[in-house]
TORKOL-259217 format. One line per field, with one value per residue (C-alpha): residue number from 1; x, y, z. Coordinates in steps of 0.1 Angstrom, whole numbers, plus 5000, padded with zeros to 4 digits. Example, Ala and Ser with C-alpha at 12.3 -4.5 7.8 and 13.67 -1.06 7.14 Angstrom:
num = 1,2 .
c1 = 5123,5137 .
c2 = 4955,4989 .
c3 = 5078,5071 .
end
This chain:
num = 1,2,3,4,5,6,7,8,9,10,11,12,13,14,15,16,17,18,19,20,21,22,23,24,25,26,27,28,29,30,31,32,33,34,35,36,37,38,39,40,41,42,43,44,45,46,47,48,49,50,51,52,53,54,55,56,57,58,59,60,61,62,63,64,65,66,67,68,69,70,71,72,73,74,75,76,77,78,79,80,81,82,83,84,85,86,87,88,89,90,91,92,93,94,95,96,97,98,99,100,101,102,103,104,105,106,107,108,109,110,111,112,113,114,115,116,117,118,119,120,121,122,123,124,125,126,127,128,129,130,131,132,133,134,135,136,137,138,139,140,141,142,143,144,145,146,147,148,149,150,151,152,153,154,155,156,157,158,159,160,161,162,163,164,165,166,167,168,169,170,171,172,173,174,175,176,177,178,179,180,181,182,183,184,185,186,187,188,189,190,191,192,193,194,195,196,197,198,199,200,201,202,203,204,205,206,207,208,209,210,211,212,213,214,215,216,217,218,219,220,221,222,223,224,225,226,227,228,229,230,231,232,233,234,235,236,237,238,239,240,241,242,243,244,245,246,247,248,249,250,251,252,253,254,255,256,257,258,259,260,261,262,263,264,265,266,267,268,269,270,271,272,273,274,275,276,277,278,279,280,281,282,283,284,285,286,287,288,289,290,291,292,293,294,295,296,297,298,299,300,301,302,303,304,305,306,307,308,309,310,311,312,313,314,315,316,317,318,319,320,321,322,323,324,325,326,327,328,329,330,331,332,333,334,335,336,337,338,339,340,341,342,343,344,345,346,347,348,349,350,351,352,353,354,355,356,357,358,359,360,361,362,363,364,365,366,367,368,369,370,371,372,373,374,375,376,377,378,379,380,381 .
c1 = 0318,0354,0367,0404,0426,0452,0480,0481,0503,0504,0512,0495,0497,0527,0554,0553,0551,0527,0544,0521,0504,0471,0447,0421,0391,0368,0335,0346,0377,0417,0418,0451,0480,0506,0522,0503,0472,0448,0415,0382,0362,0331,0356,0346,0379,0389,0415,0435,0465,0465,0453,0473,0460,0461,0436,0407,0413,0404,0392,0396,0379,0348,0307,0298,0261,0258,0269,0246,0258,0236,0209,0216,0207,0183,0213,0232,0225,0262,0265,0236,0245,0212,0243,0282,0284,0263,0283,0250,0246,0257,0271,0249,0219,0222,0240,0220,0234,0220,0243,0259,0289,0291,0294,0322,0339,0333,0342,0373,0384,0376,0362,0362,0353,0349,0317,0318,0298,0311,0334,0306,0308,0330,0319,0300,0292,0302,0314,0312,0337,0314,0319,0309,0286,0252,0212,0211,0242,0239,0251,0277,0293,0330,0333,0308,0315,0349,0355,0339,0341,0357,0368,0391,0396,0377,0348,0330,0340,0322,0294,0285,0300,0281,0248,0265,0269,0296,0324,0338,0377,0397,0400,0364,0364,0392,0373,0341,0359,0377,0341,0328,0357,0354,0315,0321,0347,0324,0295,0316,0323,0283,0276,0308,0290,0260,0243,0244,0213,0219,0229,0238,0256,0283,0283,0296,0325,0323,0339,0365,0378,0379,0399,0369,0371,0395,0387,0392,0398,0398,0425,0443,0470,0498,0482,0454,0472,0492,0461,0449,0479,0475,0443,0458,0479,0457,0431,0452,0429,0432,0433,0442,0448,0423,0437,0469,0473,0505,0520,0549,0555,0560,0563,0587,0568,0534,0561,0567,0528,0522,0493,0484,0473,0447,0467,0442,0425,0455,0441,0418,0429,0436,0402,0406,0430,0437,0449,0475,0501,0488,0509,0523,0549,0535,0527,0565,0577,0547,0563,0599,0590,0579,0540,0520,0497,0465,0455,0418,0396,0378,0349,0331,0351,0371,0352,0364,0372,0402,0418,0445,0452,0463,0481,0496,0508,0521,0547,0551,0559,0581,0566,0575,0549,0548,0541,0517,0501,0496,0488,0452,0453,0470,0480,0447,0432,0452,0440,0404,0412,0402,0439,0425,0400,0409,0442,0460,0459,0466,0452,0416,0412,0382,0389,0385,0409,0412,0425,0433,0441,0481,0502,0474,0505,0501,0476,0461,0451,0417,0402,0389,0375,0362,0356,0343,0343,0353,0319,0325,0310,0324,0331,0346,0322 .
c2 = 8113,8120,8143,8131,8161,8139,8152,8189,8212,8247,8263,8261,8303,8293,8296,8252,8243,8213,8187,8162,8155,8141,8165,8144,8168,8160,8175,8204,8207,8198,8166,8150,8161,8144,8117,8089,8076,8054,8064,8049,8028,8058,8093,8115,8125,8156,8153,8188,8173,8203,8229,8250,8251,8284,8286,8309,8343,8370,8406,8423,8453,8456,8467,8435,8429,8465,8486,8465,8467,8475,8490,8525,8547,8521,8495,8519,8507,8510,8546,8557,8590,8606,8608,8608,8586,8550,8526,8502,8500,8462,8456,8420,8437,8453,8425,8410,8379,8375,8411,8402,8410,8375,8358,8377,8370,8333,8335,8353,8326,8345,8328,8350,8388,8409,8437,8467,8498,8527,8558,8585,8588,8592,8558,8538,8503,8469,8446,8408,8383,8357,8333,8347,8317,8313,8329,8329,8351,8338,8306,8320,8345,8331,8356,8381,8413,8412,8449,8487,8510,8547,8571,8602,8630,8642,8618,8627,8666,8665,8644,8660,8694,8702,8700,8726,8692,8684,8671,8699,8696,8671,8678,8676,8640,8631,8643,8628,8597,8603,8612,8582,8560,8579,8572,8539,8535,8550,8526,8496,8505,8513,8479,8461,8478,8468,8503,8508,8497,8480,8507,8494,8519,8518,8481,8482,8510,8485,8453,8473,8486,8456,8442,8415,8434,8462,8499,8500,8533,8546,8569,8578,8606,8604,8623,8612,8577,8591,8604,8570,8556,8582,8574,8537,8548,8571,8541,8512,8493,8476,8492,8486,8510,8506,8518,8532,8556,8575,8548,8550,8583,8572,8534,8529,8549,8523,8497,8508,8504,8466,8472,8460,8477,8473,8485,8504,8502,8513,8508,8538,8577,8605,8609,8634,8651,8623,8601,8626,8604,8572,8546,8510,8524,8523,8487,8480,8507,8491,8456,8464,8481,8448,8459,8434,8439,8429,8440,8450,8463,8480,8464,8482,8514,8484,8453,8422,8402,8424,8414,8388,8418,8441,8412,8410,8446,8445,8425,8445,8475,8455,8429,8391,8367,8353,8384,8393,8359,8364,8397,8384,8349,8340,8379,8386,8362,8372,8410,8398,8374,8341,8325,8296,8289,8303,8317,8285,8249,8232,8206,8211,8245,8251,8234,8270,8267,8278,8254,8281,8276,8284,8304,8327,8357,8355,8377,8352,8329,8327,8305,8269,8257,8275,8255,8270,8242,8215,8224,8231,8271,8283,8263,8281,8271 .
c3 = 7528,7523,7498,7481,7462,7445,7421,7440,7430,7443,7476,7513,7516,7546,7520,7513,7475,7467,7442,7433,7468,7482,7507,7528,7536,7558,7568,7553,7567,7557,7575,7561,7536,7523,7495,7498,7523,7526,7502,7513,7483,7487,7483,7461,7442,7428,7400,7405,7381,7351,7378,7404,7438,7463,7493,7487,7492,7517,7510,7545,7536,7511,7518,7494,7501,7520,7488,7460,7424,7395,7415,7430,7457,7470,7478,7494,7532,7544,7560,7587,7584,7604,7631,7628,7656,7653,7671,7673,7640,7625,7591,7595,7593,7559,7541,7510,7502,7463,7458,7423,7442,7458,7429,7413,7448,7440,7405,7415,7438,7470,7496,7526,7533,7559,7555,7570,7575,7551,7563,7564,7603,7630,7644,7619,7637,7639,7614,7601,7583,7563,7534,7502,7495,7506,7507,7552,7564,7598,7582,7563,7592,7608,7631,7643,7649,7637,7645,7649,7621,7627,7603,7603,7581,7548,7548,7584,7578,7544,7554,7587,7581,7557,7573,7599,7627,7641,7634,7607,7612,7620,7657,7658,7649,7673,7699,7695,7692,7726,7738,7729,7741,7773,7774,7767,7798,7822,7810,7815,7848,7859,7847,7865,7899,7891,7885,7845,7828,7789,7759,7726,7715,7744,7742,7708,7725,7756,7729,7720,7753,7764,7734,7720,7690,7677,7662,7625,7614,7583,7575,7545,7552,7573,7601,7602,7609,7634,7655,7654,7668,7698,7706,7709,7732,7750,7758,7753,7722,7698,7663,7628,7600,7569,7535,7549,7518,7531,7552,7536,7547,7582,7580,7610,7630,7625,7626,7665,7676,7664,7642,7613,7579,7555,7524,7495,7469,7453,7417,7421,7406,7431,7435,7464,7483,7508,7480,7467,7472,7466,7451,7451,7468,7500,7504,7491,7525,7551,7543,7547,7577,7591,7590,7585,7552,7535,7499,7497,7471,7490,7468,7453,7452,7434,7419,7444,7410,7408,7444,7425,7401,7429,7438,7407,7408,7439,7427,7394,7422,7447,7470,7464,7451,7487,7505,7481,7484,7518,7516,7502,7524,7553,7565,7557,7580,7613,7603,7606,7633,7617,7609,7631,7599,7569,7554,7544,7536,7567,7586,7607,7589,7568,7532,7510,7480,7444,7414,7391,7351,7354,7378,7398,7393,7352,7346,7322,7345,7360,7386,7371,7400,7438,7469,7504,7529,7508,7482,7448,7446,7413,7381,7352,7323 .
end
């Protein structure tokens, strides 16, 4: 059956505004938009005249359903840290999809997120964009893995250091990310001849070498960001920069190696050292850099129902409502890799949207009504 959106207005997440128009959706998907088309007798319509519409947003950076609220140390299956380098280790297979989490995502109004393993190890395994509604997360994955998980500075020091392993300083974890790179070269090229029988770990360092999936490294000061961006160079991968703390410090610099960045949780306190100089400031310099952003909340560091308020002070601190918009849909999407899907309201991608109360920027305003595919997933009561 059809599904009719008639008197829209709102904006696709492309920079269009929505005055008043019709959106076809078909099989879960944005099959027609426009003024005025043909309704079959048996549509199911959806009134959104009152409402204004957004698509559903995208968190590119949270441990949802691997970092359980409300529970404790037993929910805490996001960092394997009986090693500081677990490559083989999947984000998938810790995911619990009846986490509370999921359901302020929904509530929130977003629709997509990409899980990932935590920041305790040099190398901390692969990662999965999924919908956040559903019980089977096979059925609710869009792209896995989406990525590997590495990490520099404080976190594998601290973590590993401390039990008298390596790595303890930060050279130490550049090289046994080299090492591992380098491992993972030679591996590929045993099995291209034929004599390399299967390990999972350099399969995982196999994907991104051969650019299937790129390295997302954690890194929050300025040189910590800058070593990642020489091991680009030095093995020619794919990377992008997660939280990004001190970008700003050297924001022409990341401009000149393409990448993109994964900008916070900025609504956290200096915590530790590496966050010194947090600030909104840094997502304002990234962007007029011409670096491409996304807004996370790093969930749950930051609950996910506060993505739209980072949003929110964004703009309070410098970024336009449509870069901050897009910061948290359509950007978003081309960081995980799914802009072919999700991100916007535009024909043959997946129909996720929000109809929100008033303008999503007022900080009033709360979602009314969440859709994933078309299928009403949150209702406010």
């Amino acid at each position: 059956m059809e599904k009719i959106l008639k008197n829209v207005t709102g904006v696709d997440g492309t920079g269009n505004f929505f005055t008043d128009m019709m959106i076809k959706i078909v099989d879960g998907r944005f099959s027609e938009i426009g003024n005025d088309f043909p309704i079959e007798d048996a549509a199911h319509i959806i009134d959104a005249r009152g409402y204004y519409l957004t698509p559903g947003l995208i968190d590119v950076h949270t441990h949802l359903g691997v970092h359980e609220e409300g529970i404790g140390k037993e929910s805490h299956d996001f960092n394997e840290t009986s090693h500081a380098v677990t490559p083989h280790v999947r984000a998938i297979d810790g995911i619990h999809p009846y986490d509370k989490g999921f359901e302020d995502a929904r509530k929130a109004g977003v629709t997509t997120v990409q899980v990932m393993p935590g920041s305790a190890n040099v190398i901390g395994g692969e990662m999965t964009v999924l919908k956040t509604a559903g019980t089977i997360i096979d059925e609710m994955v869009i792209r896995n893995p989406s990525g590997l998980k590495a990490a520099m500075g404080e976190n594998p020091k601290r973590i590993h250091g401390e039990k008298g392993n390596m790595p303890v300083t930060r050279m130490g974890v550049a090289a046994m990310l080299r090492e591992k790179l380098i491992e993972g070269r030679n591996y590929l090229e045993r099995i291209k001849n034929g004599s390399g029988e299967r390990d999972l770990k350099l399969e995982s360092i196999g994907k991104v070498l051969n650019k299937e999936i790129p390295l997302r490294v954690h890194a929050h000061r300025s040189d910590d960001i800058v070593t990642v961006l020489r091991i680009k160079r030095e093995f020619d991968i794919d990377v992008t920069i997660e939280h990004c703390t001190e970008g700003h410090r050297i924001s022409s610099y990341i401009k000149q190696h393409e990448v993109r960045a994964s900008a916070g949780p900025t609504m956290t306190p200096r915590a530790k050292v590496e966050l010194a100089h947090k600030g909104w400031h840094s997502l304002t310099s990234l962007v007029e850099a011409g670096v491409p952003i996304s807004i996370t909340t790093d969930h749950p560091v930051i609950s996910i129902d506060h993505l739209m308020n980072s949003a929110i002070l964004s703009v309070k601190h410098g970024l336009s409502e449509e870069q901050a918009l897009r910061a948290i849909t359509l950007d978003a999407a081309r960081h995980l890799g799914v802009e072919d899907h999700v991100g916007s309201v535009e024909v043959g991608k997946d129909a996720d949207f929000v109809l929100w109360e008033g303008d999503p920027f007022d900080l009033r305003s709360k979602p009314a009504q969440t859709y994933i595919k078309g299928e009403l997933v949150w209702r406010e009561k």
